[in-house]
C-alpha positions in Angstrom: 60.7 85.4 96.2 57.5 86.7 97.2 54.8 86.9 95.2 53.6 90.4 95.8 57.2 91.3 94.3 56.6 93.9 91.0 56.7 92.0 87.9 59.6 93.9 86.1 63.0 93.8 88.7 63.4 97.5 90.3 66.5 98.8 90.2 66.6 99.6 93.8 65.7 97.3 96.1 65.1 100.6 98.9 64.7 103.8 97.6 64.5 106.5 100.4 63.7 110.5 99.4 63.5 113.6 101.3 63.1 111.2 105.0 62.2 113.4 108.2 61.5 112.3 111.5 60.3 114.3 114.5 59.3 112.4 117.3 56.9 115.0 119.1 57.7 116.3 122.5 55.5 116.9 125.6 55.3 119.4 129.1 58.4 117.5 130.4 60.4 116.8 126.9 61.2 118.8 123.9 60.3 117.3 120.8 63.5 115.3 118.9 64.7 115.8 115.4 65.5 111.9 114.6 66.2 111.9 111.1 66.9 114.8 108.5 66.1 115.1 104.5 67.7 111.3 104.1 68.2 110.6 100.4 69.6 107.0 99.9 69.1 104.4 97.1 69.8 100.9 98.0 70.6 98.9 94.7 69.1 95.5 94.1 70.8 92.1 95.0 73.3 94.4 97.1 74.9 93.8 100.5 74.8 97.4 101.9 76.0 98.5 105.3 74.2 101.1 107.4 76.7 102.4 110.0 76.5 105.0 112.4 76.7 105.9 116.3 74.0 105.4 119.0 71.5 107.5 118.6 72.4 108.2 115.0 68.5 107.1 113.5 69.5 103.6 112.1 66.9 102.1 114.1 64.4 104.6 113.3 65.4 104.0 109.4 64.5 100.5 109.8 61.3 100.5 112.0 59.8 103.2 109.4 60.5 100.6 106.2 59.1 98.1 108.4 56.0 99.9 109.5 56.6 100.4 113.0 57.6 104.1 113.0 55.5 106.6 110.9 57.6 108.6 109.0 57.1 112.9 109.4 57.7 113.4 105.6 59.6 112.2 102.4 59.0 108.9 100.6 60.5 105.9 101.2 59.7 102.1 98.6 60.9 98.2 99.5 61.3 97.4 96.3 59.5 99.5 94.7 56.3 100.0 96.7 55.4 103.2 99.0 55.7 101.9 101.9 52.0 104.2 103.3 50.1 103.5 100.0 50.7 99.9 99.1 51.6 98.6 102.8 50.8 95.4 102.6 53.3 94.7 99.2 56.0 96.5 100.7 55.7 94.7 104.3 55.9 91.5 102.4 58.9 92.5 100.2 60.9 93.0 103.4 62.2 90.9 106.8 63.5 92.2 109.2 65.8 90.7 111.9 66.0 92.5 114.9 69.1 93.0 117.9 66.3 91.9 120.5 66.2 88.1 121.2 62.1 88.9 121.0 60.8 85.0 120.7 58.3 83.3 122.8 60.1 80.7 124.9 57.5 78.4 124.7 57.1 77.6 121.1 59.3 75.3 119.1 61.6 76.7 116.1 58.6 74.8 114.1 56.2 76.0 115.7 57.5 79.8 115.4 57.7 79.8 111.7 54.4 78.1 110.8 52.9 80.7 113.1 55.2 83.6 111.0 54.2 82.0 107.7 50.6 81.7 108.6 50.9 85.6 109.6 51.8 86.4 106.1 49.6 84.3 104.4 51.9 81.9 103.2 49.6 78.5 101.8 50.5 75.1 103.6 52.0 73.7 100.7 54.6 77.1 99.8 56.2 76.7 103.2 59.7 75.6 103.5 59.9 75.7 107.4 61.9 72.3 107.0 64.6 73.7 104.7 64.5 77.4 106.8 66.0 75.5 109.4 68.4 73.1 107.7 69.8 75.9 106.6 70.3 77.7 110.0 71.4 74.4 111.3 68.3 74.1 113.8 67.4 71.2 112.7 68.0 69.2 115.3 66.6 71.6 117.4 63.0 72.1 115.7 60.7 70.6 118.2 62.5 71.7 121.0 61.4 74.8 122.8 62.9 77.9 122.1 64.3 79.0 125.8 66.3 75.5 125.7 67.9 77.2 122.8 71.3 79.0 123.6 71.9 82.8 122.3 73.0 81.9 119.5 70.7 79.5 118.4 68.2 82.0 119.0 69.6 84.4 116.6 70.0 82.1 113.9 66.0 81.2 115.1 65.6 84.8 114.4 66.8 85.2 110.8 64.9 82.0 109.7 61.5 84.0 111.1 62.8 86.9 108.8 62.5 84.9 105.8 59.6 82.5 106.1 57.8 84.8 103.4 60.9 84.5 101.0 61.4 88.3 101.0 63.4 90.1 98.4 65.0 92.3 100.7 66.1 91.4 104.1 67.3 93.9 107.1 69.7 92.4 110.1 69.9 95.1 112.6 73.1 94.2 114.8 73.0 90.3 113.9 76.4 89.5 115.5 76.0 91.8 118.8 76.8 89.3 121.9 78.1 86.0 119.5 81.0 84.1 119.3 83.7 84.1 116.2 82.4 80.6 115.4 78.6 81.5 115.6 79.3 84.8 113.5 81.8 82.7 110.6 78.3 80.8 110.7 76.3 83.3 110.0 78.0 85.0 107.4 78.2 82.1 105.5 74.2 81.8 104.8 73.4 85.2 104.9 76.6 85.1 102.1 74.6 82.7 100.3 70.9 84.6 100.4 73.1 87.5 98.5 74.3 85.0 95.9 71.2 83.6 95.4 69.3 87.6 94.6 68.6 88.9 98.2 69.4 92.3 99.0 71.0 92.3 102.5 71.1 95.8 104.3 73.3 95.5 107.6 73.5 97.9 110.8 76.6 97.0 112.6 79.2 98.2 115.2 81.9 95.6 114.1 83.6 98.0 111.5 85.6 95.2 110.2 82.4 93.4 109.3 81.0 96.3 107.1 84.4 96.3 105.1 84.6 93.0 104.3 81.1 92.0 103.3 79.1 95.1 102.3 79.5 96.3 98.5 77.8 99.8 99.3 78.1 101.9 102.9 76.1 104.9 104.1 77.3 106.3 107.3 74.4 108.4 109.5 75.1 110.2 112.5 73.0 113.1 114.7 70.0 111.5 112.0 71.9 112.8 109.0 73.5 111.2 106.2 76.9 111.9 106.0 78.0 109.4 103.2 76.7 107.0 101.1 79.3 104.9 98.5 80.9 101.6 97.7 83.3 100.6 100.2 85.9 100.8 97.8 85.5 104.1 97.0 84.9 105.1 100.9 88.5 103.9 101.7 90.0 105.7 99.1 88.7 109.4 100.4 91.4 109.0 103.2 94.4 109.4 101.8 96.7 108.1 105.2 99.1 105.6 105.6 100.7 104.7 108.8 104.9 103.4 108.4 106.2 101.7 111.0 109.8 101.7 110.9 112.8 99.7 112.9 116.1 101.0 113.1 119.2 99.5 114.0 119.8 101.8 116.7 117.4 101.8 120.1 115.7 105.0 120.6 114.6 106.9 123.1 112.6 110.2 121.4 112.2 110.8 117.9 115.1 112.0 115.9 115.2 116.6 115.2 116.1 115.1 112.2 112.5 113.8 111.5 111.0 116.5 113.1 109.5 117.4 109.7 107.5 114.4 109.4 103.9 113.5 111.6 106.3 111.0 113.8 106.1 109.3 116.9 108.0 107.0 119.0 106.1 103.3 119.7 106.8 100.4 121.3 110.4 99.0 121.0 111.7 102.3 119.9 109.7 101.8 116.5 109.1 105.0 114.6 105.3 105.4 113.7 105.4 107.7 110.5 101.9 108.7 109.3 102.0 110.1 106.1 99.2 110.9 103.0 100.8 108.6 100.2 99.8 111.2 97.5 101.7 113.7 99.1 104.4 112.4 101.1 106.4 109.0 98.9 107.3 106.0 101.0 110.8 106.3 99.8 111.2 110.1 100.7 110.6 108.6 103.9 113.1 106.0 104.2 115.4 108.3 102.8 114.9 110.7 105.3 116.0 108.1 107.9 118.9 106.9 106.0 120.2 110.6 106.3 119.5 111.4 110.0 122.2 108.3 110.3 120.0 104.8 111.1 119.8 102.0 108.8 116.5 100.4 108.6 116.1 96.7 109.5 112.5 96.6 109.1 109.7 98.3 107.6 105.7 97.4 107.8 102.8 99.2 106.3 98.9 99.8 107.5 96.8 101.0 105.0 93.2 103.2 106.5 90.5 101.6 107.2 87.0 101.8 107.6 87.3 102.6 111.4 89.5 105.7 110.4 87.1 107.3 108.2 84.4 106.4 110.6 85.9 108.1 113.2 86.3 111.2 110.5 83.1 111.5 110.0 81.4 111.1 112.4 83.7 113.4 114.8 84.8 110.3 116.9 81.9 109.9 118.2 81.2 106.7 120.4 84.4 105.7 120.4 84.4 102.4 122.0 80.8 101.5 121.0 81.5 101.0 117.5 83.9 98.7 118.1 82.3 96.0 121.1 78.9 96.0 119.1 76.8 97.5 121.9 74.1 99.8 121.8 
């Protein structure tokens, strides 16, 4: 870890209080409300997933931490340093990786992270540029230059920048937009590894089914306000839906009046598609409801909610599609 880092372990790897951001407007353009009175705590050695829309003021989160964006008002610490008053401990407490491919063709994957560690300061003999990219699987590619590189070479090129300076707390905005299955497995698997070994990882994605599997901890933010932030496990619990989809031995054309009473529609194959909140509404009061209109059931399968339905919830369906083929 760095060696800026505070001597006694914070608690919170991000703290973030009372966070406004107005971007100031002109003759020709209103001024913009980007963020609103964000509160969020980001616990240390955590993977934590930032989701939200376009637009919704992830990226703005992320540039102010990094000190691109000046914040309007509110405090906000990497690891427990003020990220105005002690900006040179809190820059080197936190890298970030960013969606843009933003690396200089001509330099080598060597060459860009001696440059990076020489940026922060990092002595000769403290730099693991060797072992960065071993553990990207670049090293084959080190002294080659960087627009030989394919995309997602390149993105793996840009997470080894990110952690030249051994940060504490590392940020990958949209890390899998545009790669593979294989590529992403990849990827996962190291970044995987940087959690197990103390990094706090905080992730912006649109792959939903990313964010459930690997983040401990969500926050979703939309129109720059935060809507919620708690474990995942918690998060899926608030819905309480279950979809039923039920086979009968008898085709079907329309949904049973004997079902009426039930949130029911007709799928493919004639399937009955019974959504139903499993605190209210039993699984067996259901089956038994189809036994009595007259069918016998020759299958039944269940889908639990998932993160994409409570994202959808709260955010008021909002970008749709977006969330779903990682673009922005």
């Amino acid at each position: 870890m760095s060696n800026l880092i505070s001597k006694t372990l914070p608690d919170y790897a991000i703290e973030i209080k009372g966070l406004n951001k107005i971007y100031a407007g002109n003759s020709l353009q209103p001024s913009k409300e980007a963020l609103t009175n964000i509160d969020l705590e980001i616990p240390r050695g955590s993977f934590f997933g930032l989701l939200g829309p376009n637009g919704a003021g992830k990226s703005t989160i992320i540039n102010i931490m990094a000190g691109l964006v000046i914040k309007s008002s509110g405090e906000v610490k990497v690891w427990d340093y003020e990220i105005e008053k002690e900006m040179r401990q809190a820059r080197s407490s936190i890298g970030v990786v960013p969606q843009e491919l933003n690396i200089d063709p001509f330099f080598t994957p060597r060459e860009v992270l001696e440059t990076q560690a020489g940026l922060y300061g990092v002595p000769k003999s403290e730099r693991r540029t060797d072992e960065i990219l071993s553990a990207v699987r670049l090293s084959d590619k080190a002294d080659s230059y960087a627009r030989s590189l394919s995309g997602g070479m390149r993105r793996r090129l840009l997470i080894a920048k990110a952690m030249v300076h051994s940060p504490p707390v590392l940020v990958l905005d949209e890390p899998t937009a545009g790669v593979d299955v294989e590529l992403r497995q990849q990827l996962w698997s190291y970044i995987r590894e940087l959690r197990d070994h103390g990094t706090t990882i905080l992730l912006t994605t649109h792959y939903l089914e990313e964010a459930e599997e690997l983040c401990d901890q969500i926050a979703i933010i939309n129109h720059g306000r935060l809507v919620t932030s708690q474990k995942t496990e918690d998060l899926l619990r608030t819905l309480d839906s279950k979809e039923l989809i039920v086979s009968v031995d008898t085709p079907l054309t329309k949904v049973p009046e004997k079902l009426a009473e039930f949130n029911v529609k007709l799928g493919k194959s004639g399937k009955l598609i019974f959504r139903v909140a499993p605190t209210k509404v039993p699984v067996e009061s259901v089956m038994d409801a189809v036994r009595a209109a007259g069918y016998k059931i020759i299958d039944l399968t269940t889908k639990e909610s998932d993160l994409e339905d409570i994202f959808l919830l709260m955010t008021g369906g909002d970008n749709k599609g977006e969330k779903i083929r990682g673009e922005r």
